[in-house]
C-alpha positions in Angstrom: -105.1 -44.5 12.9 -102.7 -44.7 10.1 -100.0 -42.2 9.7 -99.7 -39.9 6.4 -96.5 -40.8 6.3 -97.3 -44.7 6.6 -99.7 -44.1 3.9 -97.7 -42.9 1.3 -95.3 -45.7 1.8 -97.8 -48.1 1.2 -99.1 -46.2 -2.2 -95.1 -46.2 -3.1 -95.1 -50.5 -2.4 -98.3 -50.4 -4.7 -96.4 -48.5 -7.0 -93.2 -51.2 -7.1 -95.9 -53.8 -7.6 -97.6 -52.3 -10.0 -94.0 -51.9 -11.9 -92.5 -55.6 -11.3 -96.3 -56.6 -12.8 -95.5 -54.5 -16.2 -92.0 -55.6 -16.2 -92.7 -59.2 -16.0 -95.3 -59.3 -18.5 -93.0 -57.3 -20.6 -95.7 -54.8 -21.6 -96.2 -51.4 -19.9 -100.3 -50.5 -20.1 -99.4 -47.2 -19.2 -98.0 -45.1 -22.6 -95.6 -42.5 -22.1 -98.2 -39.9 -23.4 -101.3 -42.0 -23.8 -103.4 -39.7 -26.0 -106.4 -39.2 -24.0 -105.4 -36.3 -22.5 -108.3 -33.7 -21.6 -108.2 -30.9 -23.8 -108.3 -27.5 -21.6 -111.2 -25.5 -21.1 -110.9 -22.2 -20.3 -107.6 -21.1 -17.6 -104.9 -23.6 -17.7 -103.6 -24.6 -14.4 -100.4 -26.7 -13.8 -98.7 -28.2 -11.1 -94.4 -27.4 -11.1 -93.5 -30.3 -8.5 -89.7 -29.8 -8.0 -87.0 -31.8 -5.9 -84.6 -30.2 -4.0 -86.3 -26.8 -4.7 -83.6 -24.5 -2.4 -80.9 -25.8 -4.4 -80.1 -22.4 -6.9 -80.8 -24.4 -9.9 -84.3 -24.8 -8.8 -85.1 -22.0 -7.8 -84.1 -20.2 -11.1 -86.0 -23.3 -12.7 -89.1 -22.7 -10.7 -88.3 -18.3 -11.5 -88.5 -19.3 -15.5 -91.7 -21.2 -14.9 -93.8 -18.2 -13.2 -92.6 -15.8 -15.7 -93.6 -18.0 -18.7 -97.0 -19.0 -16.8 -97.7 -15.2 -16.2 -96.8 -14.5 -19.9 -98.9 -17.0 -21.7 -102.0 -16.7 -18.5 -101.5 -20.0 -17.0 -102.2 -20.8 -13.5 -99.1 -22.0 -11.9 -98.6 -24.0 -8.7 -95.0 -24.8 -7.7 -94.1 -26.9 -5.0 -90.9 -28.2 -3.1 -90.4 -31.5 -2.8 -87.3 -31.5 -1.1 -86.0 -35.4 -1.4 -89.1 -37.1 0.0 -90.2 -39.6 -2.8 -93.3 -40.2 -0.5 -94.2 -36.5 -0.9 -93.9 -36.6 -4.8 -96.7 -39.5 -4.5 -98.8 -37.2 -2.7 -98.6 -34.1 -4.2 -99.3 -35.8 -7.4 -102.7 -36.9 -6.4 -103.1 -33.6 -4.3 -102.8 -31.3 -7.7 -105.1 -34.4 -9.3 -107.9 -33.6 -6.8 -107.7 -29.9 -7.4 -107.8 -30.3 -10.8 -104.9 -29.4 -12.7 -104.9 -29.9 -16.5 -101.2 -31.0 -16.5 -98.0 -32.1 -14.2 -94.5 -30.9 -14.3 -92.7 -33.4 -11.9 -88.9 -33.3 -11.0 -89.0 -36.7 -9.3 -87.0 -37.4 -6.2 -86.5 -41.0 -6.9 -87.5 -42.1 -10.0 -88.6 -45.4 -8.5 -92.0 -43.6 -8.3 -92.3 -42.9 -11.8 -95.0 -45.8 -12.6 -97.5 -44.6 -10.0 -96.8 -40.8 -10.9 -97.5 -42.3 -14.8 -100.6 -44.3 -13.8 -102.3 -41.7 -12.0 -101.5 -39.0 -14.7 -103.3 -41.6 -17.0 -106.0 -42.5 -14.9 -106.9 -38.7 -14.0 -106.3 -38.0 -18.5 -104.2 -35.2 -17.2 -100.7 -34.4 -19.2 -97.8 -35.3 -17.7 -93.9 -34.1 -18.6 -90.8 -34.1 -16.2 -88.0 -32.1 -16.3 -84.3 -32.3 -15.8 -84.6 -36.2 -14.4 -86.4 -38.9 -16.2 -89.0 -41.6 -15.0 -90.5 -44.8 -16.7 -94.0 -45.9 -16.7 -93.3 -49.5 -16.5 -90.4 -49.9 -14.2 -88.3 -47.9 -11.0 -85.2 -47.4 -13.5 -85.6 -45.5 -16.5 -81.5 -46.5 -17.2 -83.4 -50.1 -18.3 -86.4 -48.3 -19.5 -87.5 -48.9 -23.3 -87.5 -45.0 -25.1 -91.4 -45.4 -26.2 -92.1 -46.1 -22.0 -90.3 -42.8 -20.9 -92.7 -40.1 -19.8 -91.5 -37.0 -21.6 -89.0 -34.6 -20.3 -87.6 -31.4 -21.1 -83.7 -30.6 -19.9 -80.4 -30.9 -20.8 -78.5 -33.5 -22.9 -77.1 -35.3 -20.5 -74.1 -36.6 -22.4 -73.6 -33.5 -24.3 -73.2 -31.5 -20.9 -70.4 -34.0 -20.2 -68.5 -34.3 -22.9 -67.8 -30.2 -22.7 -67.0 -30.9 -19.0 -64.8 -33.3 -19.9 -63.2 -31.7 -23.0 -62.7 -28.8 -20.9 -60.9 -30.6 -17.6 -58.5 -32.1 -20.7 -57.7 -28.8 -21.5 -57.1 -27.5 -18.3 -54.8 -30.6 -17.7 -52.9 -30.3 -20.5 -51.7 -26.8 -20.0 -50.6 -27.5 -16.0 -47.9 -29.6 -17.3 -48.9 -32.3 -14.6 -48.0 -36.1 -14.6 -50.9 -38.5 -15.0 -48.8 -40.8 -12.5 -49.4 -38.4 -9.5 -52.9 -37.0 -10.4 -56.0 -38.3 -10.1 -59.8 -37.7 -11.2 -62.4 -37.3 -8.9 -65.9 -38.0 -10.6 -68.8 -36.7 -7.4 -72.4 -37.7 -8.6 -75.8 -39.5 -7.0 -75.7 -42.7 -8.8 -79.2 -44.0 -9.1 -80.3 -40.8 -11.2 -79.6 -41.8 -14.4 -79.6 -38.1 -16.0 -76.3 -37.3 -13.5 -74.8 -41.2 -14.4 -74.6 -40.3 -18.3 -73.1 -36.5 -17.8 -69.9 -38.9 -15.6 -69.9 -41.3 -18.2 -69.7 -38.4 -20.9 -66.8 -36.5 -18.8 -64.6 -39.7 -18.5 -64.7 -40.5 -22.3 -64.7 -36.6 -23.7 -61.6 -36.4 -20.7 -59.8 -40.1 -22.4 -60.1 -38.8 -26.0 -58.8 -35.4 -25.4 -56.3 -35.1 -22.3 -53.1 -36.8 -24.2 -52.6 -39.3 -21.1 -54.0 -41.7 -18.7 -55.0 -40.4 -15.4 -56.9 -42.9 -12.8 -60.3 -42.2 -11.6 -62.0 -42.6 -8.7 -66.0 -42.3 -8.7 -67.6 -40.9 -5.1 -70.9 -41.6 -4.5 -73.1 -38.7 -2.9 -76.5 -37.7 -2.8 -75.8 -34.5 -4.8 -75.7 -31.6 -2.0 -72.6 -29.8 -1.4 -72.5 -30.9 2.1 -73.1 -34.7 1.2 -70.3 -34.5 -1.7 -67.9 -32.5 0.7 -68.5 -35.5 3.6 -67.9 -37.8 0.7 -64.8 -36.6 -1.3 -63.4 -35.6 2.2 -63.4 -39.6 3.2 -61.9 -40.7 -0.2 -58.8 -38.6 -0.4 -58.0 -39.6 3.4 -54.1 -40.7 3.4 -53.9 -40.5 -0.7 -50.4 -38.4 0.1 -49.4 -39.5 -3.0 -51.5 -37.5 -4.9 -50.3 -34.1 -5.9 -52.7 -33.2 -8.5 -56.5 -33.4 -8.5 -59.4 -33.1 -11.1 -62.9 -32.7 -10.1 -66.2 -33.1 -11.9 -69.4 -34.2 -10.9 -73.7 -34.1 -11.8 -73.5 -30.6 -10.9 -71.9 -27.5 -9.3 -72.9 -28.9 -5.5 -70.7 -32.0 -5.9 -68.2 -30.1 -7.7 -67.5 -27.5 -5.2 -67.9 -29.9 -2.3 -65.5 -31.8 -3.3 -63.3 -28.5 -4.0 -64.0 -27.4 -0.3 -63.0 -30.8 0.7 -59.6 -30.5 -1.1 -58.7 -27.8 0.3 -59.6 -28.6 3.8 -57.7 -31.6 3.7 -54.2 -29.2 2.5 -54.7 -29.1 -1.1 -53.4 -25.7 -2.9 -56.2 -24.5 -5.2 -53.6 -24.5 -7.2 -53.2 -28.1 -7.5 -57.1 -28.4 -8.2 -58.9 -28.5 -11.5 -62.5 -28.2 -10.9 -64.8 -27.7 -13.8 -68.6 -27.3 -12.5 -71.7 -27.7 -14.1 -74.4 -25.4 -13.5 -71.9 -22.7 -12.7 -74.2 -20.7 -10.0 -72.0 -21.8 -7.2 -68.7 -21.5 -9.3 -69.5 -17.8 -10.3 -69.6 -17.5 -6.5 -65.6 -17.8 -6.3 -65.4 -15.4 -9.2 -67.4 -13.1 -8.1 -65.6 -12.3 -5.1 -62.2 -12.1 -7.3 -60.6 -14.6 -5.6 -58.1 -17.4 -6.3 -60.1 -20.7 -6.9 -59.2 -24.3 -8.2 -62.5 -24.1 -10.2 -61.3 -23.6 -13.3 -64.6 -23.6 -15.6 -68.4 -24.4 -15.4 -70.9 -25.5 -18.0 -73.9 -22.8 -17.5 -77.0 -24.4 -17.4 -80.0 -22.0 -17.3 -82.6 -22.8 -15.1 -84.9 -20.2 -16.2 -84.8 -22.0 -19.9 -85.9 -24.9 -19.0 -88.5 -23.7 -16.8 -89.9 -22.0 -19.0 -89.2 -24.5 -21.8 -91.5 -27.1 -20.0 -94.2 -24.7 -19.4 -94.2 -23.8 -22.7 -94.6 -26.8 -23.9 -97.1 -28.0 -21.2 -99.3 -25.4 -22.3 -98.7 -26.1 -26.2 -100.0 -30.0 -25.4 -103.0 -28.9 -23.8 -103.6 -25.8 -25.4 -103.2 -26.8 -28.9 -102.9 -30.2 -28.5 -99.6 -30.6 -29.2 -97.8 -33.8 -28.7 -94.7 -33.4 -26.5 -91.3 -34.5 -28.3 -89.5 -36.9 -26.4 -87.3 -35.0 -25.3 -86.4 -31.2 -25.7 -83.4 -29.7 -24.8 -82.4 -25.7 -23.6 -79.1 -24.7 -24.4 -75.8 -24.8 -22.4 -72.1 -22.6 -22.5 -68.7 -23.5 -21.2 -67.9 -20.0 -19.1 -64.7 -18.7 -16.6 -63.5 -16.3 -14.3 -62.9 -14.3 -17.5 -66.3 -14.2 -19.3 -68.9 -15.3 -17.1 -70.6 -12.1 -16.3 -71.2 -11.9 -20.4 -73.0 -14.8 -20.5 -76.0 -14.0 -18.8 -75.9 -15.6 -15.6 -76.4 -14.0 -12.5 -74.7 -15.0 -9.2 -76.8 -14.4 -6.3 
């Protein structure tokens, strides 16, 4: 008997086939929104499939998404797909063969994103993604054309990390540190594209805006705070040298990983510029009023995009409006000082 699990990895081989197929003829027969989308009858239902749904983010993500579906009638399922690619595969065809009008997918890999694309088509069912971004044609939407993206509602990748960046050059400038004895660490997952462009963004807002030179060192983790503390632990390893640290990563699990991992290893806080990005895990450390080298965070409101991409689920099939390609909620740079005033609540 074959395995479930044996199973879905053979439907995720058909899916690389299908994409080295499209690539190679240079044509994608799969359109990002296709336009034959089944108009809804009667009660709406969508399917929220989220990655790493325990992660805070998430959960506030998935939070927006019920409110907004109770608000405007919709019948919402949400389900955690942890990291398992496989399961994003089956879940897909899963909310297919009950019916849903439309998908929300937060892909684990986006290596899946043809098959996830294909069967959306296949089934005429709408299909958006939030936060990360998949192709139709190909396992890396970094080498995707714009016109074969699927949709996605989020944040501006680049935006976020130019006011990460801009703000870790502030930060530096006013500790009087040398650029000879400090050094950057950028923490991120490297094969999601949405986490590579908020680095890239950091490192150039940080060049333009910090008044010196300071080397960087990029750590590669799969975005947990355990993973990035493992990883940022190894790297500084016998790096004596170093008095000064900066720290930024894809979000606030990398940044204060790599934080815990400092100060583990006998870095003061004090010698520690952390600026996080999501800011539910920072807020933690200023909540409890106590000394912390994370400086800043950029708060990024799950809830708002949530209910963003519900909203605009339900407008496509509702009212058949086409998704944009892309549509962003908005962010705030927020401190020990002010973040209480800003809306977000530590839990």
């Amino acid at each position: 008997m074959i395995s479930a699990r044996t199973r879905a990895a053979s439907v995720v081989g058909v899916a690389a086939m299908l994409a080295l197929a499209a690539c190679s003829s240079g044509k994608s027969d799969v359109g990002a929104d296709a336009g034959q989308v089944k108009k809804a009858t009667g009660k709406i239902s969508i399917a929220y499939l989220q990655k790493q749904g325990d992660q805070q983010y998430f959960v506030d993500e998935a939070d927006g998404a019920k409110a907004k579906a109770a608000q405007l009638g919709i019948d919402l399922k949400v389900v955690n797909l942890g990291n398992d690619a496989n399961k994003a595969v089956s879940e897909v065809n899963s909310a297919i063969a009950q019916k849903a009008n439309g998908l929300i997918v937060v892909p684990p890999d986006p290596a899946v994103g043809p098959q996830i694309a294909q069967a959306a088509k296949d089934a005429k069912i709408a299909l958006l993604t939030s936060d990360d971004q998949i192709c139709t044609n190909g396992p890396d939407p970094a080498k995707c054309s714009k016109g074969d993206l699927v949709p996605r509602v989020g944040f501006s990748g680049g935006q976020m990390g130019t006011e990460v960046g801009k703000r870790a050059a502030k930060e530096f400038k006013k500790s009087g540190w040398k650029a000879e004895d400090t050094r950057i660490i950028s923490a991120w997952k490297q094969d999601v594209p949405v986490c590579t462009d908020r680095v890239k963004a950091a490192k150039q807002a940080f060049a333009a805006d910090a008044g010196a030179s300071v080397k960087s060192i990029d750590v590669a983790t799969d975005n947990t705070a355990t993973g990035a503390q493992d990883k940022v632990a190894a790297t500084v390893t016998g790096k004596r040298d170093v008095k000064h640290w900066i720290l930024w990563g894809c979000n606030d699990e990398n940044v204060q990983g790599g934080l815990t991992a400092l100060v583990n290893s006998g870095v003061s806080h004090k010698n520690v510029i952390s600026v996080g990005l999501g800011a539910y895990l920072a807020c933690k450390d200023w909540s409890a009023d106590k000394s912390s080298g994370m400086r800043a965070a950029l708060f990024i409101n799950g809830r708002d995009v949530g209910a963003l991409s519900v909203q605009k689920m339900y407008d496509r099939l509702k009212n058949g409006t086409q998704f944009p390609a892309e549509a962003f909620a908005p962010t705030k740079m927020v401190d020990a000082s002010d973040w209480r005033n800003a809306g977000l609540k530590c839990s």
